[in-house]
VEXBA-616009 format. One record per residue: residue in three letters; x negated, y, z of N, C-alpha, C, CB in turn. Coordinates in Angstrom, 3 decimals, m for minus. Atoms other than C-alpha are relative to their C-alpha. Glycine has a CB too. Layout:
<r res="ALA" n_x="X" n_y="Y" n_z="Z" ca_x="X" ca_y="Y" ca_z="Z" c_x="X" c_y="Y" c_z="Z" cb_x="X" cb_y="Y" cb_z="Z"/>
...
//
This chain:
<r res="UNK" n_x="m1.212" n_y="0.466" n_z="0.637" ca_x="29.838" ca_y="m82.714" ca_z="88.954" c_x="m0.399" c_y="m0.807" c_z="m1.236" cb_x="0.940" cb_y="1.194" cb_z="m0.372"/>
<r res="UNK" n_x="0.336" n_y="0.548" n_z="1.286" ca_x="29.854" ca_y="m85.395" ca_z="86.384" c_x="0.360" c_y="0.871" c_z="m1.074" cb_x="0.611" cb_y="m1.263" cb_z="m0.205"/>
<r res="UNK" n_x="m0.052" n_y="m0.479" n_z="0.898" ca_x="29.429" ca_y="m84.186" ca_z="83.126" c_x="1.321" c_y="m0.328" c_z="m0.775" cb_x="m1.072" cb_y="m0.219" cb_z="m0.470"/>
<r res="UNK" n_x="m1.436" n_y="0.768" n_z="0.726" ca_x="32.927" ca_y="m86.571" ca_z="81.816" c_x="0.418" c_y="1.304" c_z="0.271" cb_x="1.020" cb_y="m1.545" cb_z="0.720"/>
<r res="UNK" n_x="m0.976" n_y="m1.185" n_z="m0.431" ca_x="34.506" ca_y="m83.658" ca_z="84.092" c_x="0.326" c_y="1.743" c_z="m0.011" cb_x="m0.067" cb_y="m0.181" cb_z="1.017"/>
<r res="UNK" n_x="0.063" n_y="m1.329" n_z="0.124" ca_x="33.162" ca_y="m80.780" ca_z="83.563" c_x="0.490" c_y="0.502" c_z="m1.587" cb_x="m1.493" cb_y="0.390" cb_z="0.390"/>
<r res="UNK" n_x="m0.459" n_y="m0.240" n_z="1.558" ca_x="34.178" ca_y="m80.831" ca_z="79.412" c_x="m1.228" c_y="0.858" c_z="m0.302" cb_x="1.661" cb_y="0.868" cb_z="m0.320"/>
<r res="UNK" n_x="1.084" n_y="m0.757" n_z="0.946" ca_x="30.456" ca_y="m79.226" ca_z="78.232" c_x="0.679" c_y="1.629" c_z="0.613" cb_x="0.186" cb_y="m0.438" cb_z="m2.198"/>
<r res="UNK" n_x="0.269" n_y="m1.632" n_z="m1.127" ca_x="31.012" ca_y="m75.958" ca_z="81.339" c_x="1.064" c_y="0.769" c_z="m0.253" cb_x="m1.473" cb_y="1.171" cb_z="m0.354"/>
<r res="UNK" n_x="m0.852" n_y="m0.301" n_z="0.173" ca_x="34.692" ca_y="m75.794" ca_z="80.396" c_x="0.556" c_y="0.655" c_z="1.803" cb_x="0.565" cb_y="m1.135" cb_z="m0.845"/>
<r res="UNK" n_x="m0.675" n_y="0.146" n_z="m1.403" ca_x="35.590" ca_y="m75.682" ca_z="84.502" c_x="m0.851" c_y="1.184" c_z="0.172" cb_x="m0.139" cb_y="m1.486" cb_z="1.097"/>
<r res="UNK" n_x="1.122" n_y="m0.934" n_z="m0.929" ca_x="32.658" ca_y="m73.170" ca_z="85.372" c_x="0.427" c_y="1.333" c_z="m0.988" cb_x="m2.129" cb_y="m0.605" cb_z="m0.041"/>
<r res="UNK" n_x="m0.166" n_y="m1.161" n_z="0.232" ca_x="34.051" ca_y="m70.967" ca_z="82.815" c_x="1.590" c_y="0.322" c_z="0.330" cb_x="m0.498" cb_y="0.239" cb_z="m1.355"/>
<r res="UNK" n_x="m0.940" n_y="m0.218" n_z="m0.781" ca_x="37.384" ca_y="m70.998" ca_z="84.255" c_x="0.110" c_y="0.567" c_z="1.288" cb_x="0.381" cb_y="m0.837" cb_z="0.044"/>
<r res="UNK" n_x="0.415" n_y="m0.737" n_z="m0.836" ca_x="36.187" ca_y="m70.427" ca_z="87.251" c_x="m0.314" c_y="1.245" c_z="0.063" cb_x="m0.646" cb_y="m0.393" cb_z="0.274"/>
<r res="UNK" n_x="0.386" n_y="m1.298" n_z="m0.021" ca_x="34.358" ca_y="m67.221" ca_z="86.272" c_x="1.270" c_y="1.189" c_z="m0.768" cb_x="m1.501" cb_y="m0.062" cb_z="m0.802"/>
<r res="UNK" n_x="m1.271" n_y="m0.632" n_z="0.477" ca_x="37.807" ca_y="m66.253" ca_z="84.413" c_x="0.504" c_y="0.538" c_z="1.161" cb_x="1.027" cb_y="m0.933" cb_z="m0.685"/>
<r res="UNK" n_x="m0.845" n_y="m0.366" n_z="m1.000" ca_x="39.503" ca_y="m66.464" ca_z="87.717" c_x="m0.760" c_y="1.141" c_z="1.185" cb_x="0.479" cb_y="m1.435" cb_z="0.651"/>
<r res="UNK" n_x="0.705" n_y="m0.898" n_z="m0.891" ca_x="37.026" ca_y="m64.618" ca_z="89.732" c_x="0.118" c_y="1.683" c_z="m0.710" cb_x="m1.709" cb_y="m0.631" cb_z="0.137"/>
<r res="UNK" n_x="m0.715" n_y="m1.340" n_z="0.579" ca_x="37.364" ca_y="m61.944" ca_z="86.896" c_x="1.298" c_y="0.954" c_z="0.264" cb_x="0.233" cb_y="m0.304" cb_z="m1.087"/>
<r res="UNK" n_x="m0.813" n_y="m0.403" n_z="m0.258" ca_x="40.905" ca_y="m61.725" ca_z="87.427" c_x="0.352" c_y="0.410" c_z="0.930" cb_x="0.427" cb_y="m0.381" cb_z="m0.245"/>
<r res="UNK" n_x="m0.197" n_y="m0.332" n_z="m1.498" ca_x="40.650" ca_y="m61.606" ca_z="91.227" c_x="m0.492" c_y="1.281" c_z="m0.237" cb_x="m0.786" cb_y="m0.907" cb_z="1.222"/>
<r res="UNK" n_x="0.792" n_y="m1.174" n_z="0.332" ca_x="38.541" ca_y="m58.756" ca_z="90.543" c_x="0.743" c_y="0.915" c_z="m0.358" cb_x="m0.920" cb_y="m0.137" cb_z="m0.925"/>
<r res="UNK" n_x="m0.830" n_y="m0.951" n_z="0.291" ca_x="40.702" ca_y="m56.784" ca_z="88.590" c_x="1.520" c_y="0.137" c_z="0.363" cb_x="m0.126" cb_y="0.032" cb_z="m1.136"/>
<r res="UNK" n_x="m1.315" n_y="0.020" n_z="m0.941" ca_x="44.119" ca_y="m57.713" ca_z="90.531" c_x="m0.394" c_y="0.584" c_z="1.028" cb_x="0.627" cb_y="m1.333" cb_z="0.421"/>
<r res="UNK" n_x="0.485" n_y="m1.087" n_z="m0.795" ca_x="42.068" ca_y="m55.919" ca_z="93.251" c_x="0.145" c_y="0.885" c_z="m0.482" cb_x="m1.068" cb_y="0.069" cb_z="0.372"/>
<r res="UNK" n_x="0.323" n_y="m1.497" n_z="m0.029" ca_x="41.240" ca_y="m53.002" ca_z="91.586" c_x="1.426" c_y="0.763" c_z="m0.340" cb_x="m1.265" cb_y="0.398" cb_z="m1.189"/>
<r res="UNK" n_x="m1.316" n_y="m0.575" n_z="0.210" ca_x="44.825" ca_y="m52.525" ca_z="90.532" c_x="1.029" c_y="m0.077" c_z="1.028" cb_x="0.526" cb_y="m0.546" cb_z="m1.078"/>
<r res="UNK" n_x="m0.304" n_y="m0.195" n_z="m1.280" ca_x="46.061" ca_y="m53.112" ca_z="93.691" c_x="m0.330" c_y="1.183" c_z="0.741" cb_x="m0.445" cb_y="m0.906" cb_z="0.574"/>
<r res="UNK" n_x="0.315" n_y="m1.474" n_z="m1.032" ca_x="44.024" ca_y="m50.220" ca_z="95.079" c_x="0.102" c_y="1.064" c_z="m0.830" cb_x="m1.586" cb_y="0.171" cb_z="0.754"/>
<r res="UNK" n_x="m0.719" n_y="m0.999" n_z="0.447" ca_x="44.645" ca_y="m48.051" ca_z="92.274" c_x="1.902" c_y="0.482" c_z="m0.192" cb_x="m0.606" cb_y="m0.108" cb_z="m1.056"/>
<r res="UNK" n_x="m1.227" n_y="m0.308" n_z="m0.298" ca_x="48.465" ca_y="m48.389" ca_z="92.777" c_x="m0.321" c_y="0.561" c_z="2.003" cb_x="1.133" cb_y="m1.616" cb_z="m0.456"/>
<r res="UNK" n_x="m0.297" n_y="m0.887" n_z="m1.586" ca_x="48.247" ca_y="m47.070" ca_z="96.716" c_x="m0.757" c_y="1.147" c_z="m0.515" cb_x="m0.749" cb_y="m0.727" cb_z="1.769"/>
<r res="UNK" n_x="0.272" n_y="m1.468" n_z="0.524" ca_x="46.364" ca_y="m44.112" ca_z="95.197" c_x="0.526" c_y="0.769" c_z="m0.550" cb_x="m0.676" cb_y="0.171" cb_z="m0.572"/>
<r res="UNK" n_x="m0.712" n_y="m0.662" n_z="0.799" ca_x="48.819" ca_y="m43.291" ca_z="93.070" c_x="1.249" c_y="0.041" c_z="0.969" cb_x="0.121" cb_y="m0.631" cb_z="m1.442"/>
<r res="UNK" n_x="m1.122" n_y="m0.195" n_z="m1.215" ca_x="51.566" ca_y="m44.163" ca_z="95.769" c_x="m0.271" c_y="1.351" c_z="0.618" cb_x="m0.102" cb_y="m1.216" cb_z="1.270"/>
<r res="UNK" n_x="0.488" n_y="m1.218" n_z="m1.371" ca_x="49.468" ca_y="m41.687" ca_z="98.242" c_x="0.127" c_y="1.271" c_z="m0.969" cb_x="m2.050" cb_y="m0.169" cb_z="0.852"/>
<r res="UNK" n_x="m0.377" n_y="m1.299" n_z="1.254" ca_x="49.307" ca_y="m39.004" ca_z="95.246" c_x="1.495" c_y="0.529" c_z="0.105" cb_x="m0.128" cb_y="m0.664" cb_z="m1.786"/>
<r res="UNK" n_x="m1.444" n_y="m0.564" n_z="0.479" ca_x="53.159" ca_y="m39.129" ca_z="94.400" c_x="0.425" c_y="0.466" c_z="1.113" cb_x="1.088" cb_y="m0.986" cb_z="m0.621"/>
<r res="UNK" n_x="m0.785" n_y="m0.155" n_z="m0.973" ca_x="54.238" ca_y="m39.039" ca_z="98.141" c_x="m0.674" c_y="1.470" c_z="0.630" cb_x="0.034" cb_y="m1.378" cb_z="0.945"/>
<r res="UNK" n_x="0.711" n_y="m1.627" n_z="m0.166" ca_x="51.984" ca_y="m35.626" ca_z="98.583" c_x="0.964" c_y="0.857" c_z="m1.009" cb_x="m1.963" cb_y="0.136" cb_z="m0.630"/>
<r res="UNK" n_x="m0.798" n_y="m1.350" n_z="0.337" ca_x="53.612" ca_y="m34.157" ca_z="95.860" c_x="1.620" c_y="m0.010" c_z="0.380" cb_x="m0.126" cb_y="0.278" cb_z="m1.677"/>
<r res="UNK" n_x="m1.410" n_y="m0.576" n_z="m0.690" ca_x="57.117" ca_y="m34.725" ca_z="97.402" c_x="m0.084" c_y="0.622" c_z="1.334" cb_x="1.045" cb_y="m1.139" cb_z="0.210"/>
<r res="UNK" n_x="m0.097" n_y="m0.791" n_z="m1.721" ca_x="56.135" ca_y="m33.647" ca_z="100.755" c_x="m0.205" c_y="1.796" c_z="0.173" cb_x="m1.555" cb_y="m0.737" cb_z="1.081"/>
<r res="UNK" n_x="0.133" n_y="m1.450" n_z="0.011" ca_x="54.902" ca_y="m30.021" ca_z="99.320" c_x="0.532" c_y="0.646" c_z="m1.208" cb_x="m1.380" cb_y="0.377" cb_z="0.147"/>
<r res="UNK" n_x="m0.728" n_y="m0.901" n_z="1.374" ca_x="56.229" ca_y="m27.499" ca_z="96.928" c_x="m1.074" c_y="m0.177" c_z="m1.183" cb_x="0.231" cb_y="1.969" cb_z="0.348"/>
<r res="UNK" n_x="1.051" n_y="0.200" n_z="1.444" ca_x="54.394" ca_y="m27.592" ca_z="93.021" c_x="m0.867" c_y="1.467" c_z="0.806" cb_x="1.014" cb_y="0.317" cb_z="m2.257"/>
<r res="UNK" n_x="0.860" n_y="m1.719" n_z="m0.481" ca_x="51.341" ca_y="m24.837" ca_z="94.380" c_x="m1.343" c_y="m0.782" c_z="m1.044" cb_x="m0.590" cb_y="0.498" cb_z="2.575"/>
<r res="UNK" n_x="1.480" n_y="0.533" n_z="0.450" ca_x="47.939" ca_y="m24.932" ca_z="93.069" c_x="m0.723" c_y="m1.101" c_z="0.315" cb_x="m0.836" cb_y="0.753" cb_z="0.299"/>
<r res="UNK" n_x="0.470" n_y="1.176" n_z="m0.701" ca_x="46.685" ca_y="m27.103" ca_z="95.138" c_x="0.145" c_y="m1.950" c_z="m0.601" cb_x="0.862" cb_y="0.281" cb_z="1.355"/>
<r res="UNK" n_x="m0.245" n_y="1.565" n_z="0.638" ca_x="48.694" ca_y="m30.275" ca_z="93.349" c_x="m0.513" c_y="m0.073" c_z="m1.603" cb_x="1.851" cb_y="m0.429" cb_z="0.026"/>
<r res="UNK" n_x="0.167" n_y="m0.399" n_z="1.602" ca_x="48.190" ca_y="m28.682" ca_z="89.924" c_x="m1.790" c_y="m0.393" c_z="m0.174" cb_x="0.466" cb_y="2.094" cb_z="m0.362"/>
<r res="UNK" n_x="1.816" n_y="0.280" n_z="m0.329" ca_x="43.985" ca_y="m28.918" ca_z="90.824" c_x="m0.250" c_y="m0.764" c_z="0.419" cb_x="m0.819" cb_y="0.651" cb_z="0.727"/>
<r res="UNK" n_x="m0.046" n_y="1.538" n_z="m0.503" ca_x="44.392" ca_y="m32.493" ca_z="92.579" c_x="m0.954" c_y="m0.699" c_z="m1.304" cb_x="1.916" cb_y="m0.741" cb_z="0.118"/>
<r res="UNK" n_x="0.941" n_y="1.020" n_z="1.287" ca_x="41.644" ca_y="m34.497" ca_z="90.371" c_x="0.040" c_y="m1.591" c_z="0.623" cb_x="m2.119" cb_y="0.593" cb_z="m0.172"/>
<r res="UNK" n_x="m0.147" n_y="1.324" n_z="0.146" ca_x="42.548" ca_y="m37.552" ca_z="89.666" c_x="m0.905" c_y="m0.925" c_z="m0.348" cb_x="0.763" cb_y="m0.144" cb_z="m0.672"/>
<r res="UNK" n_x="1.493" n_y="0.602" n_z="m0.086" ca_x="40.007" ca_y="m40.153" ca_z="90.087" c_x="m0.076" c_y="m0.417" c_z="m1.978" cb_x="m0.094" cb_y="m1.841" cb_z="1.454"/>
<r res="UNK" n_x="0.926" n_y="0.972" n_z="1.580" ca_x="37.864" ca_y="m41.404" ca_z="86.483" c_x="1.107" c_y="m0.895" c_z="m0.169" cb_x="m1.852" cb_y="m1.179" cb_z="0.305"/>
<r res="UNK" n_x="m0.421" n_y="1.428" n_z="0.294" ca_x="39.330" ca_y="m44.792" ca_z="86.937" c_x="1.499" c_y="0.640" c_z="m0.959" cb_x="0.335" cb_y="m1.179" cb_z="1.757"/>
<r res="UNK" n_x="m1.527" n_y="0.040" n_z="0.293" ca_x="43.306" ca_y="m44.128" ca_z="86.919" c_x="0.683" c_y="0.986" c_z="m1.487" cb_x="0.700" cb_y="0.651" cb_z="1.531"/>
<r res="UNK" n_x="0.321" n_y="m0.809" n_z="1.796" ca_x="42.499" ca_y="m41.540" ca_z="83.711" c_x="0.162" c_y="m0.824" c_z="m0.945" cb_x="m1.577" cb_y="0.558" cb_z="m0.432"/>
<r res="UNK" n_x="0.189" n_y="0.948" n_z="1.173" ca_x="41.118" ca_y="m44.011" ca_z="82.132" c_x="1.147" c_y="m1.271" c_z="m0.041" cb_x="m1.574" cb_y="m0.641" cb_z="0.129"/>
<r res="UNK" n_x="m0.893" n_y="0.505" n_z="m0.367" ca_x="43.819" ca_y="m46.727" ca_z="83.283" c_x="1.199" c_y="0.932" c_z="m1.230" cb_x="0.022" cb_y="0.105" cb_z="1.710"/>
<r res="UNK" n_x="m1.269" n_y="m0.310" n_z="0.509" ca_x="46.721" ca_y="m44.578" ca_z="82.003" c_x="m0.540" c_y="0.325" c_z="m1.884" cb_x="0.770" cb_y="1.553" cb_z="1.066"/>
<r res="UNK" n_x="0.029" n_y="m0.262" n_z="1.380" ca_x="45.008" ca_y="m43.307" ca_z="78.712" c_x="0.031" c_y="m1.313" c_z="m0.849" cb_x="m1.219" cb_y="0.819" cb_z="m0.307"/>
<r res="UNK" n_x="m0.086" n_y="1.153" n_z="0.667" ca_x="44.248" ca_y="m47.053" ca_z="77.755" c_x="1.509" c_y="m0.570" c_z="m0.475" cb_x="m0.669" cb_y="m0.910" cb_z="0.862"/>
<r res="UNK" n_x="m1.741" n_y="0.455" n_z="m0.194" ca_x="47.966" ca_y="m48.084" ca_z="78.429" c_x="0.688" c_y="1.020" c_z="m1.130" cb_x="0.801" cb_y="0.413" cb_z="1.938"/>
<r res="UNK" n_x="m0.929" n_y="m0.881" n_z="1.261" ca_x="49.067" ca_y="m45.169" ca_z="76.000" c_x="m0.281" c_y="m0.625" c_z="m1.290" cb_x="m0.443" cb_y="1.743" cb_z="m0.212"/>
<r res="UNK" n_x="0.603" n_y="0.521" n_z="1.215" ca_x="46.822" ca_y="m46.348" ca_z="73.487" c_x="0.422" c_y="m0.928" c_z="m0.645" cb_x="m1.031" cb_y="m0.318" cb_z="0.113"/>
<r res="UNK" n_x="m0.850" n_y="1.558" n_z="m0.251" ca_x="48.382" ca_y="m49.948" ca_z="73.995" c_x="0.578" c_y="0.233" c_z="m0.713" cb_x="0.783" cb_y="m0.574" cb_z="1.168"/>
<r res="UNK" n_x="m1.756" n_y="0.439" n_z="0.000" ca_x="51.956" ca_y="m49.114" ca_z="74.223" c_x="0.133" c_y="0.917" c_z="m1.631" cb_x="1.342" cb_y="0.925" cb_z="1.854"/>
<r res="UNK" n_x="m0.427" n_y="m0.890" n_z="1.132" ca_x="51.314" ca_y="m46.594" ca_z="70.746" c_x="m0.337" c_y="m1.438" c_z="m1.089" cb_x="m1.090" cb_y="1.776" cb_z="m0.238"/>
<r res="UNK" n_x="0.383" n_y="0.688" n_z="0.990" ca_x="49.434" ca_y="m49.297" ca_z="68.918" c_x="0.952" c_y="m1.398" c_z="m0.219" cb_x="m1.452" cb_y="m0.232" cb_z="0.249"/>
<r res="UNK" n_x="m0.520" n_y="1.099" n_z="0.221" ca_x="52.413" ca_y="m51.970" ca_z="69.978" c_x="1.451" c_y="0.435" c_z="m0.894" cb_x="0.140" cb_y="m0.775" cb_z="1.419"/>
<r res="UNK" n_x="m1.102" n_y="m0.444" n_z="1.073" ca_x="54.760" ca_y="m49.656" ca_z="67.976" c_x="0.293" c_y="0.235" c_z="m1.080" cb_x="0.336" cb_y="0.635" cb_z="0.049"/>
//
C-alpha cells in the first residue's frame, strides 16, 4: 500500500482495532448463551443445592464485577 494511504500505519491500526472488537463481540456473545443456559436451569428446577453450588465460570465473575465497578464509578 502506498504510503500517501496508509497515513504513517493509521489503516493497520484500525484494522487491529477491528479484529479486537471482533474478538470481544465473540466472547460476549458466548458469554450471554451461558448465562441464557444458566437462567433457564434455574427456572426448570426448584432453588436446591445444586443451583446454589453452580460455579460460575472466571470470565462472567469477572464480567459482572467490572460492570459494577463501572456503573458505581458513573455515579
Amino acid at each position: 500500500m502506498p504510503a500517501a494511504l496508509d497515513h504513517d500505519g493509521q489503516i493497520d491500526d484500525i484494522y487491529l482495532k477491528l479484529r479486537e472488537i471482533g474478538s470481544q463481540v465473540h466472547k460476549v456473545i458466548s458469554l450471554a448463551l451461558e448465562i441464557d443456559r444458566m437462567i433457564e436451569e434455574t427456572q426448570k428446577t426448584s432453588f436446591t443445592d445444586r443451583i446454589t453450588c453452580t460455579r460460575v465460570p472466571q470470565v462472567i465473575h469477572d464480567l459482572l464485577h467490572d460492570n459494577s465497578r463501572q456503573s458505581s464509578l458513573l455515579r
